[in-house]
C-alpha positions as CSV (number, residue, x, y, z in Angstrom):
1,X,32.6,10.6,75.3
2,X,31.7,8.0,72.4
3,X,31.4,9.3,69.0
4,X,29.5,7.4,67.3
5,X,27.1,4.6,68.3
6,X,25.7,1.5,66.9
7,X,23.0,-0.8,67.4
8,X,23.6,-1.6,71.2
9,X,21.8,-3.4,74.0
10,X,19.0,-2.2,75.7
11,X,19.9,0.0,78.9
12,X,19.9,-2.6,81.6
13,X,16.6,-1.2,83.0
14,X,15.0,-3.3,80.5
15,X,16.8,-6.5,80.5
16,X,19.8,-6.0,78.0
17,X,17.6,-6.6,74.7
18,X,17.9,-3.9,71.4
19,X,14.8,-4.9,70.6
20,X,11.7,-7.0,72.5
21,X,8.0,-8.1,71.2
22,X,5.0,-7.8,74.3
23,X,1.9,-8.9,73.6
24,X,-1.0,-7.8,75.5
25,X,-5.0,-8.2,75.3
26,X,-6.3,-7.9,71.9
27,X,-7.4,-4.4,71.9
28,X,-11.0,-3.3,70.0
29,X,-8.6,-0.9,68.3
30,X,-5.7,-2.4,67.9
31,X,-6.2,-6.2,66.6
32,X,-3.7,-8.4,66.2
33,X,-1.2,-5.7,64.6
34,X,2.0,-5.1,66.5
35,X,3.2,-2.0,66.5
36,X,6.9,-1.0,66.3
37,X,8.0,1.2,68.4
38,X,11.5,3.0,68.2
39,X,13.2,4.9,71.7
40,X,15.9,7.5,71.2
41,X,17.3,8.5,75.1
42,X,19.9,11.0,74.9
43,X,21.7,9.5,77.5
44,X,21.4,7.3,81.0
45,X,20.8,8.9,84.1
46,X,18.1,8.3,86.7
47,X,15.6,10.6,85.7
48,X,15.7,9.7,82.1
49,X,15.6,6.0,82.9
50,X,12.6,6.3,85.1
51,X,10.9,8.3,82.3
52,X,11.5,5.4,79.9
53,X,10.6,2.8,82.8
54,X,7.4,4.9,83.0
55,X,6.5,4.9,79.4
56,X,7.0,1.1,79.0
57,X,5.1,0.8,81.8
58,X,2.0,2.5,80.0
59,X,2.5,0.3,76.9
60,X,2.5,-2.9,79.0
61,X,-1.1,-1.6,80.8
62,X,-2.3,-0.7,77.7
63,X,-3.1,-4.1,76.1
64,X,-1.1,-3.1,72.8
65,X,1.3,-5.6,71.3
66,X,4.2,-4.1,70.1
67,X,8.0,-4.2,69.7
68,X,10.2,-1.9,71.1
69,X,13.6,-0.8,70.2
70,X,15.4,0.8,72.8
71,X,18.6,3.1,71.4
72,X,20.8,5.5,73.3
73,X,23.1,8.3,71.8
74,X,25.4,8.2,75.0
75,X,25.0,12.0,75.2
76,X,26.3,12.5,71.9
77,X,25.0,14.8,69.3
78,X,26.1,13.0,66.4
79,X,25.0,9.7,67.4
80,X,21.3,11.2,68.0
81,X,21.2,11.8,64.5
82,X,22.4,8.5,63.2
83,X,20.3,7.0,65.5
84,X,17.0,8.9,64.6
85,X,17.5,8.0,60.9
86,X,17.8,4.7,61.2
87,X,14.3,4.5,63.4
88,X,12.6,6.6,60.8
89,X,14.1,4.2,58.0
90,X,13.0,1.3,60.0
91,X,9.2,2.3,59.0
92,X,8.4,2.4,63.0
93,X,4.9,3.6,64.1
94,X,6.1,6.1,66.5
95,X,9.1,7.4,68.0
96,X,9.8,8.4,71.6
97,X,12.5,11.0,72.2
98,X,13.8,11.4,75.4
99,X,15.4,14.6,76.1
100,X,15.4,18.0,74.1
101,X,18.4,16.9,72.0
102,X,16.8,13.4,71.0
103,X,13.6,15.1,69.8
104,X,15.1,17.4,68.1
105,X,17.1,14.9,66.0
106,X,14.1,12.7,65.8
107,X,12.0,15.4,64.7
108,X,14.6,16.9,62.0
109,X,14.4,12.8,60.5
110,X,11.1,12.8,59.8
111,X,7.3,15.2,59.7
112,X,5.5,12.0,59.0
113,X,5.9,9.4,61.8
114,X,4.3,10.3,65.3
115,X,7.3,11.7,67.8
116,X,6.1,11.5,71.4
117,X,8.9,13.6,73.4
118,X,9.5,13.3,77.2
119,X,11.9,14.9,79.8
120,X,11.9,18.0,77.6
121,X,11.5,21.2,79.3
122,X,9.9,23.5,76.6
123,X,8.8,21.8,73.3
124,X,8.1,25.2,71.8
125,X,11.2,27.0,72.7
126,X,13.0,24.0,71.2
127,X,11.6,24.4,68.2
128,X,9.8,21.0,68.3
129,X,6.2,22.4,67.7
130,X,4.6,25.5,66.6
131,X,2.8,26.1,70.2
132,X,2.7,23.9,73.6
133,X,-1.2,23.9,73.5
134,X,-1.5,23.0,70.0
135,X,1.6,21.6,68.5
136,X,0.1,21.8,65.2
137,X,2.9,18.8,63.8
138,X,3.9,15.6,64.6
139,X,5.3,15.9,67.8
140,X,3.4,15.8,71.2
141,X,4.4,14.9,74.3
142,X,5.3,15.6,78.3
143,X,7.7,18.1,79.9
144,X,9.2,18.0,82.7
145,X,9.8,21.8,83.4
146,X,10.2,22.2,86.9
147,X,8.9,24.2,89.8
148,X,11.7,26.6,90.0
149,X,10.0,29.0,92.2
150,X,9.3,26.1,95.1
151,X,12.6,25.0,94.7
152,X,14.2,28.4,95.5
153,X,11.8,28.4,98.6
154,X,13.5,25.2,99.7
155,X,16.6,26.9,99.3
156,X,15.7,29.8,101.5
157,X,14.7,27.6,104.1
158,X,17.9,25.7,104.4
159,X,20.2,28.3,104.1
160,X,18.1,31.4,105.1
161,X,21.4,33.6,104.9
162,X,22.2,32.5,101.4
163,X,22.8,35.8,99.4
164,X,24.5,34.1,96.0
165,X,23.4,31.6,94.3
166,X,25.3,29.9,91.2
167,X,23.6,28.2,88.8
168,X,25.1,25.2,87.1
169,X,24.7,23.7,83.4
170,X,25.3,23.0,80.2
171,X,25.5,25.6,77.2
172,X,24.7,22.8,74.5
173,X,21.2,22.2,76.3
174,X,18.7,24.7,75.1
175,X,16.2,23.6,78.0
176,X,18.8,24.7,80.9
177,X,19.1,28.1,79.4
178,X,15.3,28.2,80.2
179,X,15.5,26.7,83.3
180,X,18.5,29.6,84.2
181,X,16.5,32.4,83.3
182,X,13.5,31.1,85.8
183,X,16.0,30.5,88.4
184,X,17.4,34.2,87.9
185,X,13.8,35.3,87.9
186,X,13.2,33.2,91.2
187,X,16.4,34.5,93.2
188,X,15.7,38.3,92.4
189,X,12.2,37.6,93.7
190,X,13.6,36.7,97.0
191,X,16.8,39.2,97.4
192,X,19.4,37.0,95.7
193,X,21.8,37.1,93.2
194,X,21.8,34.1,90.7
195,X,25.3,33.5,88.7
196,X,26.0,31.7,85.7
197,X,28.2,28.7,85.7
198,X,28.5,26.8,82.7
199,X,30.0,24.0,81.1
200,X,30.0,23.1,77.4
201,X,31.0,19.5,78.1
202,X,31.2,16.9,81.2
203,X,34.9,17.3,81.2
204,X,34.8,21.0,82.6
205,X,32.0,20.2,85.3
206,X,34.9,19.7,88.8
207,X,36.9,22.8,87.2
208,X,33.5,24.7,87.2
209,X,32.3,23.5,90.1
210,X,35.7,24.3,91.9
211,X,35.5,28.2,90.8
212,X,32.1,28.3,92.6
213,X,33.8,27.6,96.2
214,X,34.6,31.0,98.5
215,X,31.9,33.0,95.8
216,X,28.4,31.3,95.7
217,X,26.5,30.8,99.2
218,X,24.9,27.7,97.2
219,X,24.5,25.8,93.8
220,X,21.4,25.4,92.2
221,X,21.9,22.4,89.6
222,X,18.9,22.5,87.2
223,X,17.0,19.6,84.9
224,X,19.9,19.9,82.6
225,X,21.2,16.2,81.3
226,X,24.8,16.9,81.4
227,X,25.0,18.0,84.5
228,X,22.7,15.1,86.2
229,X,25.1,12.3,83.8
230,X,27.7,14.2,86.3
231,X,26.3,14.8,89.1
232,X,28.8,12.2,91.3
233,X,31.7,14.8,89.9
234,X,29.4,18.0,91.1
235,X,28.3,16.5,94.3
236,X,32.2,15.2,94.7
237,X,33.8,18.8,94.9
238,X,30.4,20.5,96.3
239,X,30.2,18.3,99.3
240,X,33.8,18.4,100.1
241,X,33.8,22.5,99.9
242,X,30.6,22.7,102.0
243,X,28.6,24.2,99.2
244,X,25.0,23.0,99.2
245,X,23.4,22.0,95.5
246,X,20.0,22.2,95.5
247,X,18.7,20.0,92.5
248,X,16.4,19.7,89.8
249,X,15.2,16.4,90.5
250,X,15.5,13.4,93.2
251,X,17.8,11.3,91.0
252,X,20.3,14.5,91.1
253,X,19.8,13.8,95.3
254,X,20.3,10.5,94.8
255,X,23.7,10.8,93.4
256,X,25.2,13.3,96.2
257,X,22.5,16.6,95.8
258,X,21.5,18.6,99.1
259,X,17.5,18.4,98.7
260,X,14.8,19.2,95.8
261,X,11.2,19.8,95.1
262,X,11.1,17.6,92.1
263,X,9.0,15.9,89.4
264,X,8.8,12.4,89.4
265,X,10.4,11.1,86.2
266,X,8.6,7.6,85.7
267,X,5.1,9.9,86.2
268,X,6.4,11.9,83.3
269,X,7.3,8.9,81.5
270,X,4.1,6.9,82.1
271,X,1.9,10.3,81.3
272,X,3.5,10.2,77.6
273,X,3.2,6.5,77.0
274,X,-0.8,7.0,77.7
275,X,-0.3,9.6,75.5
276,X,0.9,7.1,72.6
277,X,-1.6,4.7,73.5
278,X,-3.6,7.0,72.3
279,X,-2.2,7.8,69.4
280,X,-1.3,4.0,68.6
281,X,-5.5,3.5,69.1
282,X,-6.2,6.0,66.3
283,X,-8.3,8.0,69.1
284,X,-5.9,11.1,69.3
285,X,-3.4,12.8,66.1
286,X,-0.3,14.7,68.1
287,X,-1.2,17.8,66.0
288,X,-3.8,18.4,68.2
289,X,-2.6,16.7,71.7
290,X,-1.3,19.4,74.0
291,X,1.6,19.0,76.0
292,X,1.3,17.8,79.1
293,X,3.0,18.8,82.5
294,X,2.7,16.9,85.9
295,X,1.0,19.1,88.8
296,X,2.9,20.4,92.1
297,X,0.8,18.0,93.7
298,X,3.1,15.3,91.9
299,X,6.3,17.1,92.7
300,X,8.0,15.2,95.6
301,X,10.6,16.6,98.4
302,X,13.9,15.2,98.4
303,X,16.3,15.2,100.4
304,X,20.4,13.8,101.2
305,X,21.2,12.8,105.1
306,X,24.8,12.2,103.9
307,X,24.8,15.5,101.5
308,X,23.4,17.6,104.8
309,X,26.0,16.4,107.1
310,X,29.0,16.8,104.9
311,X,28.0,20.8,104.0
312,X,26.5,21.5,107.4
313,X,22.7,21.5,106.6
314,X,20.4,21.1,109.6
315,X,17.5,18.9,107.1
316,X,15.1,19.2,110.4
317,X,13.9,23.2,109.5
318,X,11.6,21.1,106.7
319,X,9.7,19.2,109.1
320,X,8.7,22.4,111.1
């Protein structure tokens, strides 16, 4: 894993720039003024692509011409930090943090700059605001906690005779440990026994993943970034033991997951760039913005042809 990181091309999603200028209709409120606009992503993976994909999206629609700087930390602590400093010390208008990790640096950089944060699970358990229905600083945002509980349902409809489930993530992600609680919560409720599995790094996901075979019935593989970054290495072991992973979200599926009830990441992402717009515009302060969630209604099933073959999964029990 890199270090350290320095001023580096744009993820590829956006056309390999660091830093790009789109201008858009003059805007009542926004004039001819171009706003800068700094992005922190804790890593790339598919979900936290899309959600960027989805905020430039709302930035483009919105009319506003700005310039954006597009900076990833690689998932490295260290490098969020640098990386937050130097958008803070570039004078930008506001920030967007993707990930817990990249908010939380972004935040600890400055009080004064607006933070929009995205793909974050729980801003107020993170410590990023004072309360999620009045953050009360300035930090605002979209997260992207998931519904556990309809997850665990599709669980028990695939493997109806699944007694143990293990649950899969990273220690250094504060948002997974609140993701591991719900998904304890949500196996109890349904006469199951949820087991920890955790990794501190990518480097121990197959070994972890490989103690789980002959002892869990399944593996449930949360919202948690490490984890998705590997999630060739979990679906890798898991498919070749027959253990099922049920996922977090549809780019974890993507990449070798069983099935999911999932958010759609670029929704998420396009909900917080309207949410900058506004700020941007003058009309909103993230003080008082609360955070936003997608509904169930925008949660989308999920599911892996290849995955279901390779454990043994009949996929057809969904449609009944």
């Amino acid at each position: 894993m890199t270090r350290c990181v320095t001023r580096r091309d744009a993820i590829a999603l956006f056309g390999g720039l660091t830093a790009f200028t789109l201008a858009g209709c003059n805007s009542s409120n926004g004039g001819d003024k171009v706003y800068k606009i700094g992005v922190l992503q804790l890593t790339e993976h598919d979900a936290l692509d899309a959600a960027n994909k989805g905020f430039v999206k709302a930035l483009k629609k919105s009319g506003l011409k700005y310039k954006i700087d597009q900076q990833n930390a690689q998932n490295d602590q260290s490098a969020c930090q640098t990386i937050a400093t130097k958008l803070v010390n570039d004078g930008d208008d506001l920030i967007l943090a993707i990930a817990t990790p990249a908010a939380q640096a972004v935040a600890g950089a400055t009080s004064d700059i607006p933070i929009v944060g995205t793909a974050i699970t729980d801003f107020a358990a993170s410590g990023l605001v004072k309360s999620n229905k009045k953050p009360g600083n300035n930090v605002t945002g979209t997260s992207d906690l998931t519904p556990v509980d309809e997850q665990f349902d599709l669980l028990v409809k695939l493997l109806p005779n699944a007694k143990t489930v293990g649950v899969l993530y990273c220690t250094a992600e504060s948002n997974s440990d609140v993701q591991v609680k719900m998904a304890q919560k949500a196996a109890k409720k349904r006469g199951m026994k949820a087991v920890r599995y955790s990794v501190s790094s990518s480097n121990e996901i197959q070994q972890v993943v490989e103690s789980m075979v002959g002892k869990v019935d399944a593996c449930y593989a949360p919202t948690d970034n490490t984890i998705a970054a590997g999630m060739s290495t979990v679906s890798m072991v898991a498919n070749e033991n027959k253990l099922p992973v049920i996922c977090g979200e549809k780019g974890m599926v993507d990449n070798g997951g069983l099935a999911t009830y999932g958010i759609d990441y670029e929704a998420l992402g396009y909900k917080a760039g309207k949410m900058a717009v506004k700020i941007l515009k003058g009309t909103s302060k993230p003080a008082d913005m609360p955070i936003e969630h997608l509904s169930i209604k925008e949660c989308t099933l999920a599911t892996n042809e290849k995955a279901a073959a390779a454990v043994g999964v009949d996929l057809s029990v969904l449609k009944a």
